[in-house]
C-alpha beads as a LAMMPS data file, in Angstrom:
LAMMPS data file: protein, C-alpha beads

377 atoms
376 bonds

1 atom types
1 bond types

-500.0 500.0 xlo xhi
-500.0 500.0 ylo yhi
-500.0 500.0 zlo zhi

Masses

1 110.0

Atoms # bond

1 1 1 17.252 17.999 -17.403
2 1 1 20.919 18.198 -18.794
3 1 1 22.480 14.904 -17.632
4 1 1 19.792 12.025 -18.081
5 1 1 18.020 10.862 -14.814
6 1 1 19.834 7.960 -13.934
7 1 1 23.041 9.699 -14.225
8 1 1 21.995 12.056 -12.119
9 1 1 20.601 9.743 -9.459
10 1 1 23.734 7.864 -9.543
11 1 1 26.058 11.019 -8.520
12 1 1 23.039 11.182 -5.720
13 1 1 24.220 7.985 -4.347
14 1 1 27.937 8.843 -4.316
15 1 1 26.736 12.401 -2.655
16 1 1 28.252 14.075 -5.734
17 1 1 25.097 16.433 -6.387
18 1 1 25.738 19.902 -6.254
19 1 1 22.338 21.764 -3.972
20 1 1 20.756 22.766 -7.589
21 1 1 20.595 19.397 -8.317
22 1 1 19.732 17.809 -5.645
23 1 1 16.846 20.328 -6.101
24 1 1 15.928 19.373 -9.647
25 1 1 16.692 15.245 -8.998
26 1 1 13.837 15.800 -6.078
27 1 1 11.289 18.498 -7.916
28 1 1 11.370 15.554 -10.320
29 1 1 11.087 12.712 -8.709
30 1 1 7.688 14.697 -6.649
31 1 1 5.922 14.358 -9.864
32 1 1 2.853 11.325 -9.987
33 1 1 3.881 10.774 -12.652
34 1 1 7.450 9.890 -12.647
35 1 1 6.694 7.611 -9.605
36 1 1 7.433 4.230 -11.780
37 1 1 10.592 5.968 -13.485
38 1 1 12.055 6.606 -10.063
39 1 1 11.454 2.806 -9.053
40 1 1 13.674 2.117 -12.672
41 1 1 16.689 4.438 -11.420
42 1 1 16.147 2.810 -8.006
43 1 1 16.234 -0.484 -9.201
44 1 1 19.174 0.297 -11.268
45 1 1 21.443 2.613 -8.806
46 1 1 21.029 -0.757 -6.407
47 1 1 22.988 -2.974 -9.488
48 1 1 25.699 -0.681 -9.160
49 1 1 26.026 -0.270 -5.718
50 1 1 26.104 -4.318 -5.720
51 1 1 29.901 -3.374 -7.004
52 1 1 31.018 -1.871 -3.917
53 1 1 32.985 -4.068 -1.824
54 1 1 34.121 -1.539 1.228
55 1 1 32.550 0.690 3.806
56 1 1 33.724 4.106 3.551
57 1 1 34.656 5.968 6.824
58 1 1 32.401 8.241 6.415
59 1 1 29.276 6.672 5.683
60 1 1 27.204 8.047 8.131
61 1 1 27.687 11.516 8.113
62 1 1 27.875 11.363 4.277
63 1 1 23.961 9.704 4.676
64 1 1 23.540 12.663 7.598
65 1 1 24.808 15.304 5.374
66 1 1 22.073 14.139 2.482
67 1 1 19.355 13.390 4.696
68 1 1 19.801 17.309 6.288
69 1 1 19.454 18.742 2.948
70 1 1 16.478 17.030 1.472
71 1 1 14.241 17.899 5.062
72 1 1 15.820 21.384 4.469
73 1 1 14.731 21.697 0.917
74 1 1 10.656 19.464 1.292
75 1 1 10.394 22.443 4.565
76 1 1 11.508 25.159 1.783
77 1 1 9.018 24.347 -0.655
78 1 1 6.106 22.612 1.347
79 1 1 2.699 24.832 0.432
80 1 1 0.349 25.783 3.089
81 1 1 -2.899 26.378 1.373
82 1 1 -3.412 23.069 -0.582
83 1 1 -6.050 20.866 0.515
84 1 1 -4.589 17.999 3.010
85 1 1 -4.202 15.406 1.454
86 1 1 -2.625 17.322 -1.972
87 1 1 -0.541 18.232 0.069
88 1 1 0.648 15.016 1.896
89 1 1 2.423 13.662 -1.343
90 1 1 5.230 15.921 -2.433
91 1 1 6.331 15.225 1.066
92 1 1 6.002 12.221 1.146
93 1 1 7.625 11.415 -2.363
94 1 1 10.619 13.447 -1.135
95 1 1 11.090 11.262 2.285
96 1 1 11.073 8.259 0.324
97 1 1 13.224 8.847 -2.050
98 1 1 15.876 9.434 0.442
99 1 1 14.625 6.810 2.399
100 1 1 15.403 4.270 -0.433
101 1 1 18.963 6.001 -1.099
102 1 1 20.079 5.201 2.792
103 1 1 18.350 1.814 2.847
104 1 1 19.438 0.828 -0.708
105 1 1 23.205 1.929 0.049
106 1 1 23.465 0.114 3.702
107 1 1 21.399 -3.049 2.114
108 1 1 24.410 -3.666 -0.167
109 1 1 27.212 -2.638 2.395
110 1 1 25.879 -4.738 4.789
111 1 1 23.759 -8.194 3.910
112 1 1 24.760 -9.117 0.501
113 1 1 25.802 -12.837 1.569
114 1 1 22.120 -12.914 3.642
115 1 1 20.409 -11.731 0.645
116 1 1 21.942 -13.850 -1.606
117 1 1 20.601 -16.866 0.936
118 1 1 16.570 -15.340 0.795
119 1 1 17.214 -15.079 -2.877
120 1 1 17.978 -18.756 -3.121
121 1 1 14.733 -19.735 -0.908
122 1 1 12.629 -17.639 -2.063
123 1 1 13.254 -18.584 -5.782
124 1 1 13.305 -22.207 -4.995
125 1 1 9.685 -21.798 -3.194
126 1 1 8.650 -20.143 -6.658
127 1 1 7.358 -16.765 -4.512
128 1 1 6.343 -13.877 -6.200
129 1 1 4.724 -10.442 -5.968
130 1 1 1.281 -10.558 -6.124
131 1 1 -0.483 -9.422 -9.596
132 1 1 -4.174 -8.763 -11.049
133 1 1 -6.553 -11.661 -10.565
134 1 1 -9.577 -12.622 -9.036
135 1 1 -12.557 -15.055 -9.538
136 1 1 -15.695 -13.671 -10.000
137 1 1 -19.344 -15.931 -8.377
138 1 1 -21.968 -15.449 -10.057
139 1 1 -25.025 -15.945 -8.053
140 1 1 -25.895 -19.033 -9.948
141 1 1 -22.524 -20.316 -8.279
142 1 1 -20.711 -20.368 -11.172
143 1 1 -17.315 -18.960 -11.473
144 1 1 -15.056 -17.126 -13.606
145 1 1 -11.535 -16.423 -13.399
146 1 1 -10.042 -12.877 -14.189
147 1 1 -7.012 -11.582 -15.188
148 1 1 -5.413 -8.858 -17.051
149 1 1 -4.529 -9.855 -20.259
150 1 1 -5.861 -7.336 -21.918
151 1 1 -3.617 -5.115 -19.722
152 1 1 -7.072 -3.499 -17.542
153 1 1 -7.600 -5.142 -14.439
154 1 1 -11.235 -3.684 -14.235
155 1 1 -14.545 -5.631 -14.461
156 1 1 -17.135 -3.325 -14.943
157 1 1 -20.876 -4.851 -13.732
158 1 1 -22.944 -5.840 -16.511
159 1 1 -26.484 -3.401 -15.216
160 1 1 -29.495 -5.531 -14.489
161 1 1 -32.492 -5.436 -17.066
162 1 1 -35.202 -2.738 -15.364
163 1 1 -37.582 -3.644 -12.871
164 1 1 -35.968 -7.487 -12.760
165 1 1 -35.072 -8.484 -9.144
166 1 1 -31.580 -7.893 -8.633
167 1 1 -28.985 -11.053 -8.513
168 1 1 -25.859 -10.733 -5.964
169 1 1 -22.432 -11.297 -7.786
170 1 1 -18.989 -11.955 -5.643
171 1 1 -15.492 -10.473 -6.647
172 1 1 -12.751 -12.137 -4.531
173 1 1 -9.403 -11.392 -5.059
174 1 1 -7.266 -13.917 -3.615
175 1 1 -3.869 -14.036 -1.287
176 1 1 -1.284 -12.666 -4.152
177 1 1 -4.032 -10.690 -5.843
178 1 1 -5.906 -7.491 -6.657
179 1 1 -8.613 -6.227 -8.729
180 1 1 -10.814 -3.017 -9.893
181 1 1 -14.181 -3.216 -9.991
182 1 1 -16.805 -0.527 -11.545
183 1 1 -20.419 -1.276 -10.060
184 1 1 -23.897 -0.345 -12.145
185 1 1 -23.655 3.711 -10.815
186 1 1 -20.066 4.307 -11.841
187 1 1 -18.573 3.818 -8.459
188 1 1 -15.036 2.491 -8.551
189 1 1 -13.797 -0.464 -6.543
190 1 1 -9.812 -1.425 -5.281
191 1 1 -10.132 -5.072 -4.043
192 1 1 -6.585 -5.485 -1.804
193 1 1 -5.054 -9.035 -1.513
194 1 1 -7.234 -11.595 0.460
195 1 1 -10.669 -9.165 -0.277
196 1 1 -13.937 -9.770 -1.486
197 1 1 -16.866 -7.660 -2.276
198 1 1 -20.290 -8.708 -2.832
199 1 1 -22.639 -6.472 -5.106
200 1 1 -26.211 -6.529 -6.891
201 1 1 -26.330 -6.356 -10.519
202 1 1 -28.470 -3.500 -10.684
203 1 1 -29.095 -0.890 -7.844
204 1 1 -32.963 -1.067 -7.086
205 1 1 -35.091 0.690 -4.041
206 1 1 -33.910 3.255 -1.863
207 1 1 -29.886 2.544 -1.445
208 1 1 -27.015 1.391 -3.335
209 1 1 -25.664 -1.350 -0.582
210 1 1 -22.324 -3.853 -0.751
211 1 1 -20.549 -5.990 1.020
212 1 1 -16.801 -6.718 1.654
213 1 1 -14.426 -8.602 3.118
214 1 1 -10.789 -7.628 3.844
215 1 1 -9.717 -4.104 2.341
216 1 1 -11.300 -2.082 -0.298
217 1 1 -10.745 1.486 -1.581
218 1 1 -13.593 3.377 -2.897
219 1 1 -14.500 6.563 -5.144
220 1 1 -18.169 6.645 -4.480
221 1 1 -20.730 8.217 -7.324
222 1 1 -22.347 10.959 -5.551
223 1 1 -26.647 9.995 -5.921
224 1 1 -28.368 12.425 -2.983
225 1 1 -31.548 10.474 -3.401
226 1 1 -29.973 6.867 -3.102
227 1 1 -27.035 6.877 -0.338
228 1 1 -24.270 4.557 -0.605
229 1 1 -24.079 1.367 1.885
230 1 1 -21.017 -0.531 2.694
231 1 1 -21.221 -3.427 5.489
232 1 1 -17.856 -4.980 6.397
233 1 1 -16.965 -5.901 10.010
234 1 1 -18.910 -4.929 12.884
235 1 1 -19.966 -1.661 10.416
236 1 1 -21.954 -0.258 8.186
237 1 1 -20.680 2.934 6.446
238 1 1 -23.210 5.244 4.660
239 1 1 -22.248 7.565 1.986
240 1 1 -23.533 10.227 -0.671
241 1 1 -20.153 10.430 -2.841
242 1 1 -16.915 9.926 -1.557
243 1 1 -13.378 8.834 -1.492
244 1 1 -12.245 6.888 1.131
245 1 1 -10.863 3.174 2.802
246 1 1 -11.812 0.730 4.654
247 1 1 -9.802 -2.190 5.895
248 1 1 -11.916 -4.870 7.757
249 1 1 -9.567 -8.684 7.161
250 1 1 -10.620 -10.834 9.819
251 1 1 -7.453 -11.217 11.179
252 1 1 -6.556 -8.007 12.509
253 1 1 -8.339 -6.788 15.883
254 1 1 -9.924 -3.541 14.339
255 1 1 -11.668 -1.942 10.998
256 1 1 -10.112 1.093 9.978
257 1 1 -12.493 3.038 8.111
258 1 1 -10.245 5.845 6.564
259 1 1 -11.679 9.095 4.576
260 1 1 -10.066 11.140 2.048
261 1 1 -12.679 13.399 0.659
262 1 1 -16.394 14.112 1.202
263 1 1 -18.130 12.493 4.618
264 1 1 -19.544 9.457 6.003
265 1 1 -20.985 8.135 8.961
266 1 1 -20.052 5.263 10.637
267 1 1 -22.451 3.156 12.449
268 1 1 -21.818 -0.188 14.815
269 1 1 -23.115 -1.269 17.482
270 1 1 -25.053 1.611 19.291
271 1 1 -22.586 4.566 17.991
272 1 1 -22.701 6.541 15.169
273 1 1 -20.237 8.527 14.135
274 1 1 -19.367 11.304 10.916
275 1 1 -16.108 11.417 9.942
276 1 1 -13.974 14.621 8.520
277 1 1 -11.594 14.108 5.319
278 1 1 -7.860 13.276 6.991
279 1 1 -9.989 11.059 10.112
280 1 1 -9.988 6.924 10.633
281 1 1 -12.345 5.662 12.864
282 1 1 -11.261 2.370 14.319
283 1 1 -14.173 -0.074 15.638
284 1 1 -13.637 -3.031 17.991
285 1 1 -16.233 -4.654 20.116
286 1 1 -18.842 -2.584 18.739
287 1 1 -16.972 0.348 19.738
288 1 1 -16.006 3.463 17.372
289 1 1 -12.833 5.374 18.289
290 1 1 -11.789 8.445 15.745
291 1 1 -8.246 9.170 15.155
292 1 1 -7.522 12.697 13.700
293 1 1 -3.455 12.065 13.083
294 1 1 -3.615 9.787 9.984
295 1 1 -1.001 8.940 7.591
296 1 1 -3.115 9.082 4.593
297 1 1 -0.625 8.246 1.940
298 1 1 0.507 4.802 4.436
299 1 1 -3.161 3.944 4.473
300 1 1 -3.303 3.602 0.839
301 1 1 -0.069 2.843 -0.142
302 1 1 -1.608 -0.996 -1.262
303 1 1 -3.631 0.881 -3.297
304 1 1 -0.591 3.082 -5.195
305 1 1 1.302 -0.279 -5.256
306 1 1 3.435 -0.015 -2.061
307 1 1 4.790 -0.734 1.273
308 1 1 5.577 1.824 3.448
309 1 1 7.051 0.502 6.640
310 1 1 5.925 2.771 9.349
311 1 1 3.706 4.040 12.252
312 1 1 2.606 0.288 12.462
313 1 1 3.020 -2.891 14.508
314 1 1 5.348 -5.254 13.321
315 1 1 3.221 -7.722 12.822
316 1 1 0.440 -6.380 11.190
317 1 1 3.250 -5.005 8.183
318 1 1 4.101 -8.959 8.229
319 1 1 0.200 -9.740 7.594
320 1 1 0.213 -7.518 4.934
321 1 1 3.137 -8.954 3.169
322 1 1 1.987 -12.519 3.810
323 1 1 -1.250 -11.554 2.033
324 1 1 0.391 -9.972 -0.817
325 1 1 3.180 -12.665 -1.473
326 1 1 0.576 -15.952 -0.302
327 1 1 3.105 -17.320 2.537
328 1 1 2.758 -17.880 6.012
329 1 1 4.891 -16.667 8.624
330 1 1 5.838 -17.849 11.731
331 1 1 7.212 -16.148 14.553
332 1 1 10.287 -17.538 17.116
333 1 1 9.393 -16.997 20.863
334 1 1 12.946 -14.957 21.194
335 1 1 11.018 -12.392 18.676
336 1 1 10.885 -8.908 20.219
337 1 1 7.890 -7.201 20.632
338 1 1 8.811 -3.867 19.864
339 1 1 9.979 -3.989 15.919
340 1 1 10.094 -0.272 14.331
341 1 1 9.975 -0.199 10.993
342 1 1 10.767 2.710 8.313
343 1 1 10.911 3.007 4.741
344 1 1 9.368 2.453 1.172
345 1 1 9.326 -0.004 -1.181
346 1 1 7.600 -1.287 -4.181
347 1 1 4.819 -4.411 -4.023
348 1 1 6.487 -5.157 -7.595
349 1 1 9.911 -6.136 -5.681
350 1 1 10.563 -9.616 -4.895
351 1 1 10.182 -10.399 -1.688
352 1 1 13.680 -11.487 -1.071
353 1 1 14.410 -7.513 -0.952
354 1 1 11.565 -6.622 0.860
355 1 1 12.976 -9.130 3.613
356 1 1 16.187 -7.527 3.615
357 1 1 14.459 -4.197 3.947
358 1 1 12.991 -5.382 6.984
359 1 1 16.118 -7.038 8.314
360 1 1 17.966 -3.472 7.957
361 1 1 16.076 -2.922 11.324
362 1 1 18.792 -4.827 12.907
363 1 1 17.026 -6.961 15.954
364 1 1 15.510 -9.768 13.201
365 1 1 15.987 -12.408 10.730
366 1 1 14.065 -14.226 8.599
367 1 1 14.394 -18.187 7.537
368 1 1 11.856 -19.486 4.050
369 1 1 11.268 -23.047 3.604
370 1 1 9.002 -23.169 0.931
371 1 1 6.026 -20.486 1.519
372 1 1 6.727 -20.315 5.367
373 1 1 8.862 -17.758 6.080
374 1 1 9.982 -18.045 10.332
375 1 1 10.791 -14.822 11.696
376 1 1 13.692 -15.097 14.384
377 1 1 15.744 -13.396 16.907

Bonds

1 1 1 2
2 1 2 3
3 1 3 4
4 1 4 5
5 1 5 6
6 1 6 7
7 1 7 8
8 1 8 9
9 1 9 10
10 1 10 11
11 1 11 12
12 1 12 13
13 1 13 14
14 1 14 15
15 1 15 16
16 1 16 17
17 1 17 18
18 1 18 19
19 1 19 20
20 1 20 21
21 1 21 22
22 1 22 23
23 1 23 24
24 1 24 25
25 1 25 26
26 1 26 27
27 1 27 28
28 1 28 29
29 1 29 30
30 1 30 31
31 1 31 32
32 1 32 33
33 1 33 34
34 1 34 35
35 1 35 36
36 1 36 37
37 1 37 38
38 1 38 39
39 1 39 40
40 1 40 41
41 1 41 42
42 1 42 43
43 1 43 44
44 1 44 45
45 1 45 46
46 1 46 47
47 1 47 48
48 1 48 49
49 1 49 50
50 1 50 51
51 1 51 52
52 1 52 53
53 1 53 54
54 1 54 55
55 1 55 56
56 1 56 57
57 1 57 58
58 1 58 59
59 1 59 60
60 1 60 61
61 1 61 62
62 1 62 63
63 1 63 64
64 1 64 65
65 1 65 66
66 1 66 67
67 1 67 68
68 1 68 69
69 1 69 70
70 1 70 71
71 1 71 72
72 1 72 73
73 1 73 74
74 1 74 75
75 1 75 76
76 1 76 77
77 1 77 78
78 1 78 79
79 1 79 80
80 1 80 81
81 1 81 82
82 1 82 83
83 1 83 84
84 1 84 85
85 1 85 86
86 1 86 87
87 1 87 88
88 1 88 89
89 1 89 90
90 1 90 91
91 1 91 92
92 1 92 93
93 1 93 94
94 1 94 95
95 1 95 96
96 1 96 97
97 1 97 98
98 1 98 99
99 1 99 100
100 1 100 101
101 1 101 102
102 1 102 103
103 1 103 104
104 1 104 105
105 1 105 106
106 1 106 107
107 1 107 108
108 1 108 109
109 1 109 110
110 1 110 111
111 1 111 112
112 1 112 113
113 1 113 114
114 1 114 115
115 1 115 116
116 1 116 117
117 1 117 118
118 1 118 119
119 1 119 120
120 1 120 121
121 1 121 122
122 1 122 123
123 1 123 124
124 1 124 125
125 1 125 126
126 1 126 127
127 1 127 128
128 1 128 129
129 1 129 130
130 1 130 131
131 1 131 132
132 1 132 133
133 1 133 134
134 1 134 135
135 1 135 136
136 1 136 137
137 1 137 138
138 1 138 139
139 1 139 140
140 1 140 141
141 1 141 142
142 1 142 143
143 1 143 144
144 1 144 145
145 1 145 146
146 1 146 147
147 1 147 148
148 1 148 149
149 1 149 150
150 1 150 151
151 1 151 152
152 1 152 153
153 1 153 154
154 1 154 155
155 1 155 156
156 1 156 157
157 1 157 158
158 1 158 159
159 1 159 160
160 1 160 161
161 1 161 162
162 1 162 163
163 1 163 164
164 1 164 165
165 1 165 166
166 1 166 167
167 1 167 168
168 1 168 169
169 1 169 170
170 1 170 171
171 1 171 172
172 1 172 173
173 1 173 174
174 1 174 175
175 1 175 176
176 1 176 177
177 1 177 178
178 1 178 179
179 1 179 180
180 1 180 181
181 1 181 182
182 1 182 183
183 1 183 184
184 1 184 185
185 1 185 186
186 1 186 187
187 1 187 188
188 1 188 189
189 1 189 190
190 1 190 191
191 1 191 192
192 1 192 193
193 1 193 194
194 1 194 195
195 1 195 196
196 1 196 197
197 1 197 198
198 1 198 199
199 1 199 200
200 1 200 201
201 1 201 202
202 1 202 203
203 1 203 204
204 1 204 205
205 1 205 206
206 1 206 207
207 1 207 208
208 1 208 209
209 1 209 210
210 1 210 211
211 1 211 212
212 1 212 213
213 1 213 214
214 1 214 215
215 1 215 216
216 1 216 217
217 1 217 218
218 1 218 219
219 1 219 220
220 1 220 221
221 1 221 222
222 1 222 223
223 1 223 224
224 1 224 225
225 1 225 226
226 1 226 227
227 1 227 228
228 1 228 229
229 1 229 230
230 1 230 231
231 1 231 232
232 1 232 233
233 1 233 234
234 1 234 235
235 1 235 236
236 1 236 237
237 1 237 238
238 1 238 239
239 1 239 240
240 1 240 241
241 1 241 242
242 1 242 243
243 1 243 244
244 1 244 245
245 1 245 246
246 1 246 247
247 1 247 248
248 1 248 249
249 1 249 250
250 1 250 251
251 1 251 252
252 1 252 253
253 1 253 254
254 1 254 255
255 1 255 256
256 1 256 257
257 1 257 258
258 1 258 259
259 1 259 260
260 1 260 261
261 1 261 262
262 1 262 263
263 1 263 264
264 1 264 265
265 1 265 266
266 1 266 267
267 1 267 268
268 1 268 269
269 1 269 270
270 1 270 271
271 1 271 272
272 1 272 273
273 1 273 274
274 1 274 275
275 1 275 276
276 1 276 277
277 1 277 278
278 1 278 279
279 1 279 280
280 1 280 281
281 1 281 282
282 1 282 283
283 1 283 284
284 1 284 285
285 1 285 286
286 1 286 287
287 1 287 288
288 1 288 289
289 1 289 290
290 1 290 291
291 1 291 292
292 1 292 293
293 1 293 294
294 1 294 295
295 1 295 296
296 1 296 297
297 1 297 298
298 1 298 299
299 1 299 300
300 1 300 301
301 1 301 302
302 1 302 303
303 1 303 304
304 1 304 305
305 1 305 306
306 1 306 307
307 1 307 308
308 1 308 309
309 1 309 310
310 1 310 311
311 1 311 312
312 1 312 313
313 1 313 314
314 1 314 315
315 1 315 316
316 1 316 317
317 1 317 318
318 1 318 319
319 1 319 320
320 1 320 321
321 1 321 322
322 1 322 323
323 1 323 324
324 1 324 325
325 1 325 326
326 1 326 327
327 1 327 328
328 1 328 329
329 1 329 330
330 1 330 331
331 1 331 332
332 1 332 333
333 1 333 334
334 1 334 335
335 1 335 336
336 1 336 337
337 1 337 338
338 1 338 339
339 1 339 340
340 1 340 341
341 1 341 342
342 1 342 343
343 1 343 344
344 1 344 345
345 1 345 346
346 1 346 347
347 1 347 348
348 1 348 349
349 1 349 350
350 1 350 351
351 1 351 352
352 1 352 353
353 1 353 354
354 1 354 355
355 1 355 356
356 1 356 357
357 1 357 358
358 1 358 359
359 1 359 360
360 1 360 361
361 1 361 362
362 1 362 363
363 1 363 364
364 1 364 365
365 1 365 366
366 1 366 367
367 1 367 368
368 1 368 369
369 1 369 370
370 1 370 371
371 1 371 372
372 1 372 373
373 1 373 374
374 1 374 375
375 1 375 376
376 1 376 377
């Protein structure tokens, strides 16, 4: 690129780019792997814009005028023929982007003195993002703490000696936490905040089976002769090799199993049924409901170490952050039911932003004494 990146994000900002490089700043910004480089020029347009002490008259249509092109140029270069879910991200990238410029710029035109306040309580209350950890039970009931000091969050399950019964082993990562796990076949393991998953140390007889608790993403070893088992809530989920999501916490009223690739069947209660790549099927009282309009990328955003505020209840997104941050919220009675929420940010960001983010929606505020955070009219 001729000018560096964060130049060129910063003439973004003031809506100085010319089409072309609007073009190139996006075409960039679409790549995987320049995901963490855009949260840097993010992080560092928002310093700047800190500066600005005035509204300009023409704020909105100057956001209306940038938000026009970008959905003009993501519908000029979507492609048709790329499997789903390939082709969910560059979309998706684009949207946020923009969706961080608008939220970014109005955050620091309008709630810098409220921010400052969250900033206070939250730093006082010692809050921060959630990072790699768990404790590992071994099934003589001893426990070991993990961490990523050697900068791999993985544990990767020590195989069983041959023909030896096989001992059960329990991953948990806690409220604030996450963790990778690779079991005895090779299948990888996402452990979400709050989620546990209990696994033999070697897989022996006719299945590989698990156990969690909470939210786990999987990439499943394909083994034709020795199908995949995974029991969480009110399910069991059977699989040859696959990639897909389940989310099964305790406190939410349903558990979404969501796939990305390959096929599984879904069994609870009395129903089974096989879902498609792109399909969720959502059980509750024993009862399995498929839903063929899925979000894929908000599904695993945990997983890709984000938020993405949308197509959800409001208080489900607040479970979510309470889990990743370890507070407790609270809710006002004057709280309105009907909260919409839209946007992207990081799960690095401290939560004083995120809260700000959410405040942007205009009909809440939020209140932290110590980990409690009140939500309120």
């Amino acid at each position: 690129m001729k000018e560096p990146i964060d130049t060129l994000f910063a003439k973004y900002l003031d809506d100085q780019c010319s089409s072309a490089e609007i073009k190139l700043l996006l075409e960039h910004f679409k790549l995987p792997e320049n995901k963490t480089l855009l949260k840097e020029v993010i992080l560092s347009g928002l310093e700047r814009q800190a500066e600005i002490k005035a509204i300009p008259d023409d704020l909105n249509e100057r956001i209306a005028a940038i938000h026009l092109r970008v959905n003009e140029h993501i519908q000029n270069t979507m492609v048709v023929k790329r499997p789903l879910f390939a082709r969910l991200w560059p979309r998706v990238a684009a949207v946020a982007a923009i969706l961080v410029i608008i939220s970014a710029t109005l955050f620091y035109y309008n709630g810098k003195h409220s921010f400052d306040n969250l900033e206070e309580q939250i730093a006082a209350a010692q809050i921060k993002p959630g990072r790699n950890q768990a404790i590992l039970t071994l099934a003589n009931g001893s426990k070991v703490q993990l961490s990523d000091v050697n900068g791999k969050p993985v544990y990767i399950v020590p195989e069983g000696s041959a023909g030896a019964a096989a001992t059960y082993n329990t991953i948990e990562a806690p409220a604030g936490g996450q963790w990778q796990v690779v079991l005895p076949d090779g299948t990888r393991v996402w452990l979400n905040a709050l989620s546990s998953i209990t696994f033999p140390t070697a897989f022996i007889g006719s299945e590989r089976k698990v156990k969690i608790d909470g939210e786990a993403y999987f990439e499943v070893v394909h083994n034709k002769v020795l199908p995949f088992r995974v029991e969480s809530t009110g399910q069991t989920v059977e699989v040859l090799g696959t990639k897909f999501n389940i989310m099964a916490y305790r406190d939410e009223a349903q558990t979404k199993t969501t796939l990305l690739e390959g096929a599984v069947k879904i069994a609870a209660g009395k129903q089974e049924k096989v879902l498609k790549p792109g399909e969720q099927a959502m059980v509750m009282n024993g009862g399995v409901k498929i839903e063929t309009d899925v979000d894929l990328e908000n599904v695993i955003a945990w997983k890709n170490g984000d938020f993405i505020f949308k197509g959800e209840d409001f208080k489900t997104t607040m479970r979510k952050i309470a889990r990743w941050y370890n507070v407790e919220i609270s809710y006002d009675p004057s709280v309105p039911d009907d909260i919409e929420l839209a946007g992207w940010i990081s799960r690095d960001s401290q939560l004083s932003m995120v809260l700000k983010r959410i405040e942007q929606a205009g009909k809440i505020k939020f209140n932290v004494e110590g980990r409690r955070i009140t939500v309120m009219k």
